[in-house]
N, C-alpha and C positions, 0 to 999 in steps of 0.2 A: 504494500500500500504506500502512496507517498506519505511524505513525512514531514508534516507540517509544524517543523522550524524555521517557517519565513520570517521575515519582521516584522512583526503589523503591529510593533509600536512605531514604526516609521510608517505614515500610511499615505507620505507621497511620496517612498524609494521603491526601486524596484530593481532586482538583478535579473535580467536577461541573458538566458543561453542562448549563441546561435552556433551553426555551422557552413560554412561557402556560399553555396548560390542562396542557401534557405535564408541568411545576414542581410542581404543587399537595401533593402528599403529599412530597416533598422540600423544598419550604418548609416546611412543620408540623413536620417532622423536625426543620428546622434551629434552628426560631424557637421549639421548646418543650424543645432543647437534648438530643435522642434523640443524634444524631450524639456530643456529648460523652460522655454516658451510656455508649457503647459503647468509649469511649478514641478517637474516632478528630476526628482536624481535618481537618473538610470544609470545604473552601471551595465557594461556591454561586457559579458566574456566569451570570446572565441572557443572553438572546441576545432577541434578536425573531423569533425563528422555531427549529424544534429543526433546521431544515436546516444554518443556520449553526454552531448547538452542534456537529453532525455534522461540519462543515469544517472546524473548532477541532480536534474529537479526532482525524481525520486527520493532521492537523498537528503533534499533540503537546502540541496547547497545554492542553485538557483530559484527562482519562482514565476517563473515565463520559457521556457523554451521555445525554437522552432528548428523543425526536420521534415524529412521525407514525409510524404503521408503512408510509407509502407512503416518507417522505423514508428512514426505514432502509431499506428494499427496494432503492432506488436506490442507496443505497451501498455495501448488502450486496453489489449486483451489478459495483461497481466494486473491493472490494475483500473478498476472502472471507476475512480475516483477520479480519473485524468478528464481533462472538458479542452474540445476543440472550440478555440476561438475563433481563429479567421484561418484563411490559406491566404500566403503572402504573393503566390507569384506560381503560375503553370507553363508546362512546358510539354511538347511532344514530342525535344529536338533531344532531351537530355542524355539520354541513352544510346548508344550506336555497337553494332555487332561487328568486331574486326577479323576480318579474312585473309590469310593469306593466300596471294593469287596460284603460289607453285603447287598447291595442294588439289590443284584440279575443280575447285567449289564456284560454281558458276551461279549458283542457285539458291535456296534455301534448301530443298530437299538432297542436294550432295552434301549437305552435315551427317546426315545418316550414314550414323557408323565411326564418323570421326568425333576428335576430343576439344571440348570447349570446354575455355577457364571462364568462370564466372565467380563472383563473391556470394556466396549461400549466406540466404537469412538477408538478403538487401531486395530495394526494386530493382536491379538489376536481371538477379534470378527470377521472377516475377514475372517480369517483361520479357529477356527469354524465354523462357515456358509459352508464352501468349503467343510470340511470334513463331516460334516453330508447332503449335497447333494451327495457326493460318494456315502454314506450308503444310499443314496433315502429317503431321513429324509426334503426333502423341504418344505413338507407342513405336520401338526400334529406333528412336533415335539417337545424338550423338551420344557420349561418353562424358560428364560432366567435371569439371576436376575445380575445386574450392581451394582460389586462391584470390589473396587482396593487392588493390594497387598500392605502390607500382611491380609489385613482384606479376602481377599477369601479365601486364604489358613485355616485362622481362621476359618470360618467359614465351609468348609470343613472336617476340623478335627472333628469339634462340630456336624458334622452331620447334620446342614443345609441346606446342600445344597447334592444331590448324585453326582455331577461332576463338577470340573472345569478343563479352558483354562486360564494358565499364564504361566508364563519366570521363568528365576532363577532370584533373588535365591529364589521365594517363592516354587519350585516346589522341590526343595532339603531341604527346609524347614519342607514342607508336608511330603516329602516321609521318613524324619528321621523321625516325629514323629510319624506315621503310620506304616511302615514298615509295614509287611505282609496282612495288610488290605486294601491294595491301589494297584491298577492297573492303569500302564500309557502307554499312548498310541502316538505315533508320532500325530503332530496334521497336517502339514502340506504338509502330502504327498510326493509327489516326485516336487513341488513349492518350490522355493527357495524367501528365502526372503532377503532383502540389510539394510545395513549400508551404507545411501548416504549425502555426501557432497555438500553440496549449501550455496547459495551468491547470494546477489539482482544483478541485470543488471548492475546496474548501477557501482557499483564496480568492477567486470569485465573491467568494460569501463576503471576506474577509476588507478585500481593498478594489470595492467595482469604482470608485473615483478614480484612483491612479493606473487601473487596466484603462477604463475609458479614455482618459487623456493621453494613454501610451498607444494606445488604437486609433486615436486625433490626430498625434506626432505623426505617427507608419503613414497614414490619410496623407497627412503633408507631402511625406515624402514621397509618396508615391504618385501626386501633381507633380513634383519637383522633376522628379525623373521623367516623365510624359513631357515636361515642356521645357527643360533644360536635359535633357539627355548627355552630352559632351560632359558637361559639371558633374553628371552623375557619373558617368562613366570614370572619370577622374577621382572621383572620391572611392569608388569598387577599388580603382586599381591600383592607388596610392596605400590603400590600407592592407592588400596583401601582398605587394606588390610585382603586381602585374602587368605584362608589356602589355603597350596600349593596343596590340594588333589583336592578340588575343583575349582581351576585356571586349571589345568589340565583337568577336564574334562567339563570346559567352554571353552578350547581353541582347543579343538578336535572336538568340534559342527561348528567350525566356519572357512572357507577357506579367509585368510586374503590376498587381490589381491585387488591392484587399477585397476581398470578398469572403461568402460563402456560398457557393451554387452548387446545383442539386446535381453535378457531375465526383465532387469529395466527398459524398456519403456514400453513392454506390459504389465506388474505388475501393474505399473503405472495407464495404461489403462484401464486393469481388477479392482481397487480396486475403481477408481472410479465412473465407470459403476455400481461394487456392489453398492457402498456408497450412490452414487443418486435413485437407488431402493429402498435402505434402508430408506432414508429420504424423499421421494418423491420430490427431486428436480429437475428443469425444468430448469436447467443452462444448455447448450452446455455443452459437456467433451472436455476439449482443447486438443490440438494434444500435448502430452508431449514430442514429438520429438522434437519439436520448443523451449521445455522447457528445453533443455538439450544443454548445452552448452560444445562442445568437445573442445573448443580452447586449454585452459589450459592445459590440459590432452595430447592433438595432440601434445603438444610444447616438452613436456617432455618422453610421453610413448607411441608413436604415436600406435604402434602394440595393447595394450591397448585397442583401439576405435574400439569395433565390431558390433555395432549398426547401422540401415541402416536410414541411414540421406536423 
């Protein structure tokens, strides 16, 4: 269950976990001084992944996180005290399946038989799975081997592996040192996948003035980037720093919009239905609609909330 050592004798701070693309309109917030503007002190810490941000606010140690909506899924399922707030920003472009050309794979259905690295327990795995059911690859197909970047990219290059499914930056990685020998492939179709925002219950309860005005600030921010885009680009890329060629074409894969639409509960839905196939568990799938908490969101972007409650 999470663990509610936030501070709500402070009840306009707040600590926020993020991780990469799931950061981007909570950086501009921070770094163009929204978060002030609204009276409140946020603190920002980084993670290398929103899975870990997730582990942190289980823990206590943050009280806002944002991740994948497959890494919330997983933890919504481990603990139904977690409440989605908003999704920060969707994407169709995040994921790509890399090929190498000398392996004969012209297709999707030439993986059949061969070995693709994937990281298990991410949307990655997820979205692979989805894609090679299109290609009618459900049952006989390739050979799956669980490795994390940058060790798949590596091992890719080396020829261990004839295909993998990962993110940037391992797949801009791969494709500079490869160049003409690699073929990549959209991995997840015309499915969009989220950058989502959550907070145990109990917080919620606890501090909806300083959620609300942190939901105000993300709002700004996400004008800011719609109509100074360059600036924003500049603040993504300054803060992890990143060449500008490459912030460019990370921030084109990606439509940055607070919302909640009725596309993040059924993802939701579907990933965990996958999930419990995949591991053979015999837990109920909870109604993630019950999981999703629009108050915050209704207070500040009501139009925002298109999901059917």
């Amino acid at each position: 269950m999470a663990v509610s050592n936030f501070d709500a004798s402070n009840a306009r701070r707040l600590v926020v976990g993020t991780g990469g693309i799931h950061a981007w309109l909570v950086l501009i917030a921070a770094a163009n001084g929204y978060f002030a503007d609204r009276g409140l002190a946020v603190e920002v810490r980084d993670y290398a992944a929103g899975r870990l941000a997730l582990e942190d606010l289980l823990a206590g140690k943050v009280e806002v996180a944002a991740a994948s909506e497959f890494a919330v899924m997983v933890k919504c399922l481990a603990d139904p005290e977690l409440r989605i707030l908003a999704s920060l920003a969707t994407t169709k472009r995040h994921l790509e399946i890399l090929v190498r050309k000398d392996r004969g794979i012209a297709s999707p259905s030439d993986l059949s038989g061969r070995t693709v690295a994937v990281t298990f327990g991410t949307d990655a795995e997820y979205f692979l799975h989805r894609f090679l059911a299109r290609g009618g690859l459900q049952a006989g197909g390739p050979a799956f081997v669980d490795l994390r970047p940058p060790q798949l990219g590596e091992a890719l290059v080396a020829g261990a592996v004839d295909a993998a499914t990962t993110w940037e930056p391992t797949t801009s990685d791969v494709k500079a040192a490869m160049g003409d020998g690699l073929v990549a492939w959209p991995a997840q179709g015309d499915e969009d996948g989220y950058a989502v925002l959550v907070a145990a219950r109990e917080l919620v309860a606890a501090k909806p003035a300083a959620l609300e005005g942190m939901m105000a600030a993300i709002a700004d921010a996400e004008a800011f980037a719609r109509e100074q885009p360059r600036e924003s680009k500049a603040i993504v890329g300054a803060h992890f720093g990143l060449d500008p060629a490459f912030t460019d074409r990370q921030w084109a894969k990606f439509r940055l919009v607070v919302e909640l639409p009725e596309g993040l509960a059924a993802t939701l839905e579907a990933t965990a239905k996958w999930r419990a196939l995949q591991t053979g568990g015999t837990a109920p799938i909870p109604d993630f609609r019950a999981l999703i908490d629009a108050s915050v969101l209704l207070a500040v972007k009501p139009d925002a909330v298109t999901f059917a409650r």
